[in-house]
Short mmCIF file of the C-alpha atoms (twelve columns), coordinates in Angstrom:
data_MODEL
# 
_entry.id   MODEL 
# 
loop_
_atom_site.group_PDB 
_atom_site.id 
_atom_site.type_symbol 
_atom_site.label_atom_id 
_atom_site.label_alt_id 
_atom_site.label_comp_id 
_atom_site.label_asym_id 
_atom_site.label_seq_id 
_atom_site.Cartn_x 
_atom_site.Cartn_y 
_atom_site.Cartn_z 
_atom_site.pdbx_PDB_model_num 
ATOM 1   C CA . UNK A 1   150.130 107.599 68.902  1 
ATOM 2   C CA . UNK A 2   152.679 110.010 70.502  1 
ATOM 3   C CA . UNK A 3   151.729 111.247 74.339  1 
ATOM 4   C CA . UNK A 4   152.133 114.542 75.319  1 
ATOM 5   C CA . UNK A 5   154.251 113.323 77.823  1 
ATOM 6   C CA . UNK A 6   157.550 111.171 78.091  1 
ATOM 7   C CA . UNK A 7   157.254 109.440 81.148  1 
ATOM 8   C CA . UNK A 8   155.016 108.786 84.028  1 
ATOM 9   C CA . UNK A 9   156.819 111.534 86.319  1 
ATOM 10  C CA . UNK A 10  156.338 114.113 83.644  1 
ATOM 11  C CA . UNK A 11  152.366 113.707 83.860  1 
ATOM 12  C CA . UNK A 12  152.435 113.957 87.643  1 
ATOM 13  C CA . UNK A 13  153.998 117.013 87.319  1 
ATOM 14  C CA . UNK A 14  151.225 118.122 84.934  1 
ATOM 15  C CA . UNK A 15  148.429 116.509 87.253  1 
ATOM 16  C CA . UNK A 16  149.965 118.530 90.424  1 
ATOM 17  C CA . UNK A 17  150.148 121.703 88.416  1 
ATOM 18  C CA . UNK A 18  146.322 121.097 87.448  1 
ATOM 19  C CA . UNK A 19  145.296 120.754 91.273  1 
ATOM 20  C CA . UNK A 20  147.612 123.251 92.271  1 
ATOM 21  C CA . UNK A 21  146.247 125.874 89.927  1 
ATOM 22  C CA . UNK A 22  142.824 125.010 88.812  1 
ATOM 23  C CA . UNK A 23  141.369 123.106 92.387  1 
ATOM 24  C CA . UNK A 24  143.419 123.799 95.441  1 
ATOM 25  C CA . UNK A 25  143.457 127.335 94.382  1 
ATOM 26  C CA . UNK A 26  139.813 127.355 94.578  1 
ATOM 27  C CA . UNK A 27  140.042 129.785 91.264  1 
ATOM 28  C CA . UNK A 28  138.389 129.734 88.356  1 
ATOM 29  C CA . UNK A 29  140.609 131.889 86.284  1 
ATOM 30  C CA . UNK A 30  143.192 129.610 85.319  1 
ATOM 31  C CA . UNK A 31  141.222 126.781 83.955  1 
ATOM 32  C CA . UNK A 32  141.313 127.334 80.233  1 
ATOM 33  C CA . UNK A 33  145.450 126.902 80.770  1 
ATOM 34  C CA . UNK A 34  144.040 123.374 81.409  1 
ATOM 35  C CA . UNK A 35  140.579 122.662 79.522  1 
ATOM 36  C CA . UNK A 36  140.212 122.894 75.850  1 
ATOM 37  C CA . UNK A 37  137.518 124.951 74.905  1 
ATOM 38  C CA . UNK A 38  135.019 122.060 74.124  1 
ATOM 39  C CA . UNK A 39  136.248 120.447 76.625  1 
ATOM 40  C CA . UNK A 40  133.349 117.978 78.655  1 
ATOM 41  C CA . UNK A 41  133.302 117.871 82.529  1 
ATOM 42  C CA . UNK A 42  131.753 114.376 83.873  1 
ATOM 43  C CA . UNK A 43  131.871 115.016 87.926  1 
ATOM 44  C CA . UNK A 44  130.486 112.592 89.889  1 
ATOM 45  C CA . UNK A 45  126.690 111.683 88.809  1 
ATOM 46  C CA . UNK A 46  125.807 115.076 88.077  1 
ATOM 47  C CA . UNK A 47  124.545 116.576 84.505  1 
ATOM 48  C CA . UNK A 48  127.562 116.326 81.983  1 
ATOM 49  C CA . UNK A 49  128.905 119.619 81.913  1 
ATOM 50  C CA . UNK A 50  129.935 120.401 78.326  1 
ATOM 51  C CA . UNK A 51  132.538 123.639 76.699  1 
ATOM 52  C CA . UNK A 52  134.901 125.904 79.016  1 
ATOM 53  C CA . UNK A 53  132.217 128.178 79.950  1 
ATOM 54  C CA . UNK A 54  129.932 125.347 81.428  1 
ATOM 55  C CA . UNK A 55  132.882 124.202 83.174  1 
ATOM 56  C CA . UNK A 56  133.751 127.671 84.643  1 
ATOM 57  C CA . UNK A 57  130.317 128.504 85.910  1 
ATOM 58  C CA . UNK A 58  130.187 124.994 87.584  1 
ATOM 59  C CA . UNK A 59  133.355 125.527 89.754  1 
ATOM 60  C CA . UNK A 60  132.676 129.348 89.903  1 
ATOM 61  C CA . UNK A 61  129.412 128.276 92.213  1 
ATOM 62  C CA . UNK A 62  131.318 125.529 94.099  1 
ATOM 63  C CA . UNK A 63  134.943 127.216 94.697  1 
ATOM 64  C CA . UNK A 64  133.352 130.080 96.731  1 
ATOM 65  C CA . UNK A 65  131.816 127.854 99.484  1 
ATOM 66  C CA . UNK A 66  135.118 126.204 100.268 1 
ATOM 67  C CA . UNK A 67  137.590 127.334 102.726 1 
ATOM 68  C CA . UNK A 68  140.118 124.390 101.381 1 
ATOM 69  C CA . UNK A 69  141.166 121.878 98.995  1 
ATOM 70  C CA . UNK A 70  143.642 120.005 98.332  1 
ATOM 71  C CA . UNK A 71  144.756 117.243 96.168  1 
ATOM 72  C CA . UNK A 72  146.876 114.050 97.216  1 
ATOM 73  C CA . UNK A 73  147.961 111.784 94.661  1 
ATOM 74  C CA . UNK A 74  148.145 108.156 95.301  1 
ATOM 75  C CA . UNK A 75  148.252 106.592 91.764  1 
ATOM 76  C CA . UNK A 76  148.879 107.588 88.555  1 
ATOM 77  C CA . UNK A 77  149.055 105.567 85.722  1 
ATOM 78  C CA . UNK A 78  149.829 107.063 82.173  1 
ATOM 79  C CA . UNK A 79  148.339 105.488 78.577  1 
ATOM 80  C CA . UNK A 80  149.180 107.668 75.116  1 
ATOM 81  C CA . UNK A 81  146.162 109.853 75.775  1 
ATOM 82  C CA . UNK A 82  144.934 109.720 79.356  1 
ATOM 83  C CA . UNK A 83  146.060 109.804 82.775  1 
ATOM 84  C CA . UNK A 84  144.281 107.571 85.408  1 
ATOM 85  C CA . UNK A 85  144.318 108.850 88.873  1 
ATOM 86  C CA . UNK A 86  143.217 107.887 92.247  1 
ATOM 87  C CA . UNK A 87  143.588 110.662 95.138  1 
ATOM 88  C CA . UNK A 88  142.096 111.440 98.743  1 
ATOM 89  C CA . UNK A 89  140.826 115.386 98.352  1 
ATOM 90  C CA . UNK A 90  140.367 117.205 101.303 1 
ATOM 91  C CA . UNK A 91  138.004 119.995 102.261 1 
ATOM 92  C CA . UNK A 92  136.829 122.685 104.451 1 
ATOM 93  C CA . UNK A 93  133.721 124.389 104.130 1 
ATOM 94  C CA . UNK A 94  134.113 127.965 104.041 1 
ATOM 95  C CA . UNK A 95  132.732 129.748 107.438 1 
ATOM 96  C CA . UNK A 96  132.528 126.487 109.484 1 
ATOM 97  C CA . UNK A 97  132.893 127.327 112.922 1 
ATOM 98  C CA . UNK A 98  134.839 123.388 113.599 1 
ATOM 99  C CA . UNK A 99  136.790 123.479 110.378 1 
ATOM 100 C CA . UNK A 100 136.254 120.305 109.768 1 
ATOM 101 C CA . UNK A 101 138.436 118.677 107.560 1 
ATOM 102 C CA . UNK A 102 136.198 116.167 105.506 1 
ATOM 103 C CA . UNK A 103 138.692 113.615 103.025 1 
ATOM 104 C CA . UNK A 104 137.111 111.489 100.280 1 
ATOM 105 C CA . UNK A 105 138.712 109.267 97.868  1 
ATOM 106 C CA . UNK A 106 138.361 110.010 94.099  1 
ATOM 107 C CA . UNK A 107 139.234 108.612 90.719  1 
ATOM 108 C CA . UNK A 108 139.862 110.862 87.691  1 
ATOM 109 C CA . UNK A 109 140.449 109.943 84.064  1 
ATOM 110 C CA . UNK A 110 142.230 112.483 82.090  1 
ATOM 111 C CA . UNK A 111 141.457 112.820 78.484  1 
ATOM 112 C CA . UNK A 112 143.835 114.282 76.630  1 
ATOM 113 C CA . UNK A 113 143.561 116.029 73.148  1 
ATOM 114 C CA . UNK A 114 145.854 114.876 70.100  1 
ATOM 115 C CA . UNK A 115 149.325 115.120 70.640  1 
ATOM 116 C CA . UNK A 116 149.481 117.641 67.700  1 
ATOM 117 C CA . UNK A 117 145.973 119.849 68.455  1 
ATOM 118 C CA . UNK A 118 146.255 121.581 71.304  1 
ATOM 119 C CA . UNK A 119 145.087 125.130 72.205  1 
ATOM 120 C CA . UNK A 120 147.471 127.219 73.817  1 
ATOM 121 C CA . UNK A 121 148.561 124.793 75.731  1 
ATOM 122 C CA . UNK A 122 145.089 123.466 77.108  1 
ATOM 123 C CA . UNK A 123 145.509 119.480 76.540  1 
ATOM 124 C CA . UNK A 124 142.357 118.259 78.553  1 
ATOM 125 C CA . UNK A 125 139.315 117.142 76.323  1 
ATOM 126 C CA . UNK A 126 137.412 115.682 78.883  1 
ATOM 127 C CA . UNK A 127 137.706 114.748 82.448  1 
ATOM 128 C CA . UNK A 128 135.500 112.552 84.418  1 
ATOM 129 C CA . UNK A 129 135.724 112.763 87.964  1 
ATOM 130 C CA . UNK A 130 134.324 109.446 89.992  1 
ATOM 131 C CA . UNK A 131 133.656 110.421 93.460  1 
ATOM 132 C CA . UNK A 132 130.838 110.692 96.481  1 
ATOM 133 C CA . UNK A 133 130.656 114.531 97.655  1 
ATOM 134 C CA . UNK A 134 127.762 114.259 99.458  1 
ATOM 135 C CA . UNK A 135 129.548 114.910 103.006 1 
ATOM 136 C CA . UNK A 136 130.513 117.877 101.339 1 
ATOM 137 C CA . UNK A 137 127.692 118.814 100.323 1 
ATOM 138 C CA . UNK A 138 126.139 118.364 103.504 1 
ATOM 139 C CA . UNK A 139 128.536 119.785 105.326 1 
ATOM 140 C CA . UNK A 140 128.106 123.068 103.065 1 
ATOM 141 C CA . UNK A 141 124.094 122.920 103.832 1 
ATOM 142 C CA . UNK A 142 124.359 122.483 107.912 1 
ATOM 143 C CA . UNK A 143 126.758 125.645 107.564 1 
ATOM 144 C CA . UNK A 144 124.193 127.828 105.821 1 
ATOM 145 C CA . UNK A 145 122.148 127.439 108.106 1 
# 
């Protein structure tokens, strides 16, 4: 099996471009450049979210209750058709009056469509996302308040 990338360096510049555009951006409207359009969404312990759309309207409720994210790599490692990565993300909660910067490790495995299918560009089949966001989440609930 061919990858759809040469070398390990290669992917990270494909993994930064994905936080960089679809996650630290906090915007929803560059994900299909990404996601294939069946593509399945496994984050954290939640329901599996499954297509583009599902995918969209996830991060379209999330994205706007964030004042910040952002992605930083500490491992990659590279197989012929997914990308293993651990990271620390960090976040601020939109409107928090501390702006509390809350960081929590995470593991992501990249799934990566066929070498030769790939729509428009969108090479990501399925990613699962292994993390806790529960300070997050928390965080986001004692704002609202």
């Amino acid at each position: 099996m061919t990858s759809h990338f040469k070398s390990l360096s290669e992917a990270e510049v494909w993994v930064k471009k994905f936080h960089v555009t679809a996650a630290d951006s906090l915007d929803t409207t560059s994900l299909q450049k990404f996601y294939t359009k069946d593509a399945v969404l496994q984050y954290a312990n939640m329901e599996l979210l499954v297509g583009l759309d599902s995918i969209e309207r996830f991060f379209g409720g999330v994205f706007p209750l964030l004042e910040s994210m952002k992605h930083e790599i500490i491992e990659l490692n590279l197989t012929p058709n997914k990308i293993f990565q651990a990271c620390t993300i960090s976040y601020i909660v939109k409107n928090d009056p501390e702006n509390k910067l809350i960081k929590i490790p995470a593991m992501g495995v990249f799934h990566l469509v066929d070498v030769r299918k790939n729509e428009s560009g969108a090479i990501l089949k399925r990613f699962d996302v292994y993390l806790d966001p529960g300070e997050v989440f928390a965080r986001i609930s004692e704002v609202r308040k």
